[in-house]
N, C-alpha and C positions, 0 to 999 in steps of 0.2 A: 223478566220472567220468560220463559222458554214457552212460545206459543203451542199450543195442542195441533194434533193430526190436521182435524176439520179444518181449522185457520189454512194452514199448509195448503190445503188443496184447493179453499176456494180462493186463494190469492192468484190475480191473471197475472198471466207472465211479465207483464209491462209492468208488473210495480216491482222494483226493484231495491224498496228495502230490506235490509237487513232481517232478518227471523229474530222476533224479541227488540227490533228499535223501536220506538214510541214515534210521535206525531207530529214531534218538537223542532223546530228547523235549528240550523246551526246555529249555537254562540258564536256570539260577536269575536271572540277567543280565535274560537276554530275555523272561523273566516278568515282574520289577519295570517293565523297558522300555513292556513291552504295558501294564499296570496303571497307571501314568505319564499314559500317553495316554490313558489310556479316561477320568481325573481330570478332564483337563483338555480333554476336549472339552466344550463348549456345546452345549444346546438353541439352534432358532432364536428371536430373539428377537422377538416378535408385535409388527403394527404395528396401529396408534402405538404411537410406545414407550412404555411405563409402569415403567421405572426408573428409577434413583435421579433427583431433583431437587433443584441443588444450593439449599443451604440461603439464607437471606437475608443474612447476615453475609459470605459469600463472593462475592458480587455486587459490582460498583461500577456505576452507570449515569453518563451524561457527557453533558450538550449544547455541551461546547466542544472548541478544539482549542487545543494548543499549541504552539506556534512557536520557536526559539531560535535568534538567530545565533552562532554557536560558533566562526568562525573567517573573516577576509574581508582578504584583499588588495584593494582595490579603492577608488579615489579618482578623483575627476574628473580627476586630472592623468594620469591613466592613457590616457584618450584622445587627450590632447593629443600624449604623445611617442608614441605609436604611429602617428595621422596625420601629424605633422609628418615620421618618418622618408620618406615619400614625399619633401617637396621639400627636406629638410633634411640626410638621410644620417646620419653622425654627429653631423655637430652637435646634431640632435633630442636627445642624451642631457641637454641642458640645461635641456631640459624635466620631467625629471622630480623637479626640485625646486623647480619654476617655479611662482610661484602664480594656480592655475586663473582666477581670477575674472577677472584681464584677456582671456582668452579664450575667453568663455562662450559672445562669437559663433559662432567656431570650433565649438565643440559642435552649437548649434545648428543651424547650418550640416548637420553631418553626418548628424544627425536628421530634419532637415524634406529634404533630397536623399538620403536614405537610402544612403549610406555607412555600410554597418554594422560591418567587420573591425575597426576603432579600438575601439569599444565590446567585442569579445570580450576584453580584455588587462587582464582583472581575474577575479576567484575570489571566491566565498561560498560558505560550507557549513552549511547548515541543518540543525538537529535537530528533527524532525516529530513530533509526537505525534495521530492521528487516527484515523477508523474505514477497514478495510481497503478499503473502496467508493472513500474518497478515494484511496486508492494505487492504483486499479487506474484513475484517470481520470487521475492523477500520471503514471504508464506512458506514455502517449502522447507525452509532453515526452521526445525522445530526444536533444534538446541536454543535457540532464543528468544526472547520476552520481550511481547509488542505493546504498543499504546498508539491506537493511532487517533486523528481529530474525528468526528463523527459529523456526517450530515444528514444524523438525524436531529443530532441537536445545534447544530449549529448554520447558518446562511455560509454557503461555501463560497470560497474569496474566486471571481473570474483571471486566474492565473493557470493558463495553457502550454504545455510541451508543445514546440517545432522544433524539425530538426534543424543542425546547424549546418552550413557549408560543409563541413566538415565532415557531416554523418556520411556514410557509406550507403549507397542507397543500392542498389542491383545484388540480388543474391544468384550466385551461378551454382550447378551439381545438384547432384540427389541430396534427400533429406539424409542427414549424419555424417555427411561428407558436402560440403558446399564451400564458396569463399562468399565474401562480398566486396564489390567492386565499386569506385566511383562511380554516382550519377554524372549524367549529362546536366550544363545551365537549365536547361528545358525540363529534365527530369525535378530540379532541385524547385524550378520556379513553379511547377504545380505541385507538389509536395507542400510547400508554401503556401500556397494561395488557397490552394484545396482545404487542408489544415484550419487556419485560419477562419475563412470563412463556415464551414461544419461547427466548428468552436462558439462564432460568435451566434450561429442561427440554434445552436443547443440552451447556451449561456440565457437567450432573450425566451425560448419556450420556458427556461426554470423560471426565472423572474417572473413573468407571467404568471403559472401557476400559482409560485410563494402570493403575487398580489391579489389573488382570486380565493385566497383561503385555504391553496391544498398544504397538506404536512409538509413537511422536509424533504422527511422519508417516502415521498411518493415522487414529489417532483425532482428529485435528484437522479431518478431512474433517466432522462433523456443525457445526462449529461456524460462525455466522453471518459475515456479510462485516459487521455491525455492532461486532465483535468491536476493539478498539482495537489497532493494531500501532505499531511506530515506526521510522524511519529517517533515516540523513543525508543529505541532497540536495546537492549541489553543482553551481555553475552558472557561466558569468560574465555580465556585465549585458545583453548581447544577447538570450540566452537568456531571462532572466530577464523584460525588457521582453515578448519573444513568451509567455508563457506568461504575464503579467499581461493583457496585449490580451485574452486567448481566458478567462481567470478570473475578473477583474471586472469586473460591469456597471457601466458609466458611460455616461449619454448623450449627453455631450458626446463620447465616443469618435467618429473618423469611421468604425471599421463595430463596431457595439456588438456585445455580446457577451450571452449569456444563459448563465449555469454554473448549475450547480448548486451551492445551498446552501454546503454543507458546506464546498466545497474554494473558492469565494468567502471565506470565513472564512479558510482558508490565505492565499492569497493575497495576502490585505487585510495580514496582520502580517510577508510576507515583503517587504510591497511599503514598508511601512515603516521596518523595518531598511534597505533598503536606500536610500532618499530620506534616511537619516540619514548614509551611506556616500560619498552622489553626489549632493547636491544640486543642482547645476546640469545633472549628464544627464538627471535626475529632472525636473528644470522644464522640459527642452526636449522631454521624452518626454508630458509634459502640454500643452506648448504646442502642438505639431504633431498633435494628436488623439490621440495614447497608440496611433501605429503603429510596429511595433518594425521598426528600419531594415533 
């Protein structure tokens, strides 16, 4: 019951109950309750961080990426009855046990005059294995259909990008005009070492957390975008052609392209699979400078 006026005023400032608590000290309840929480609050924890660091045996590092095609509807005769239904109608349906090669012109054709709808009437679904940087440059391709692993719901695996000897490390020129140049040993060994160790002092603050009770999805915020994730992509060949043009460099391209690294490497083995799928869309999509219709 809500105390009256009088109560109010003649209560000295030192007592500090509640308006309307009673007399009653706490249950036994609300003491383990309070004691509970007092357990399980934290100190802040001082920066830099200086806990745990996960161990070496829990680490993976990786300079490549994995590609797999898993699933693909898609044949060069697939373009054929799709354009042919323009001047053909039903009867186009004959096409699609028609064998392509007699009409590679045709293909061609729609390629170098960029007629691009015929090409959309096939599906690939790829399974990605890379570091999350490439997925976030993956993102902007919204002709096609993601699925990636989640860590919110799942303990994400310690398997880390470093670059390889091989990566280019020094970028020279203004921005939209630059190259990249070989690192120096010196350059590549901290690169390396740097890497690595950022990776594993991330690695051991997630752990920690996950062991302390936080969500997934809270603790997975220190963790690096080098972090490897994976997903299935699905596209059909239109799409796939525009996102090869913008992915790998080729100079014979007629407007070349400059990507980055990593997702170049993608690219390279999805563009494979599928020249195994469609080889004569693939030979007209090379012939006519690799511009996707």
């Amino acid at each position: 019951m809500i105390s009256s006026r009088s109560e109010c005023a003649t209560r000295s400032p030192s007592d500090t109950r509640a308006i309307g608590s009673t007399d009653r000290p706490p249950s036994s309840n609300g003491q383990r309750y309070g004691a509970r929480r007092a357990r399980l609050q934290l100190p802040p924890t001082p920066w830099p961080y200086t806990g745990r660091t996960a161990v070496a045996d829990e680490i993976r590092f990786r300079s490549d990426v994995d590609v797999e095609l898993v699933k693909a509807a898609a044949g060069d005769a697939d373009v054929l009855w799709a354009a042919r239904v323009s001047t053909k109608g039903e009867s186009s349906l004959a096409e699609v046990e028609a064998d392509p090669e007699r009409s590679k012109g045709l293909i061609n054709f729609l390629m170098r005059d960029r007629h691009g709808t015929p090409f959309e009437h096939s599906s690939m679904t790829f399974y990605v294995q890379a570091p999350i940087f490439v997925f976030r440059e993956f993102m902007r391709h919204r002709t096609f259909s993601y699925n990636e692993e989640s860590g919110r719901y799942r303990k994400l695996e310690p398997v880390f990008y470093v670059p390889g000897p091989e990566r280019k490390l020094v970028q020279e020129g203004k921005p939209g005009k630059y190259v990249f140049l070989d690192g120096t040993p010196e350059q590549h060994k901290l690169v390396t070492e740097a890497t690595q160790e950022s990776c594993r002092q991330a690695y051991g603050a997630y752990l920690e957390m996950l062991e302390a009770g936080v969500a997934r999805e809270v603790a997975r915020t220190v963790l690096p975008v080098g972090l490897y994730s994976s997903m299935y992509a699905t596209c059909n060949a239109r799409a796939l052609m525009n996102f090869l043009s913008l992915r790998v460099k080729r100079e014979d391209s007629t407007f070349p392209s400059f990507p980055q690294r990593e997702i170049e490497m993608v690219a390279e083995k999805m563009e494979a699979a599928w020249a195994e799928l469609m080889p004569l869309t693939h030979a007209a999509f090379e012939a006519n400078g690799r511009v996707c219709p």
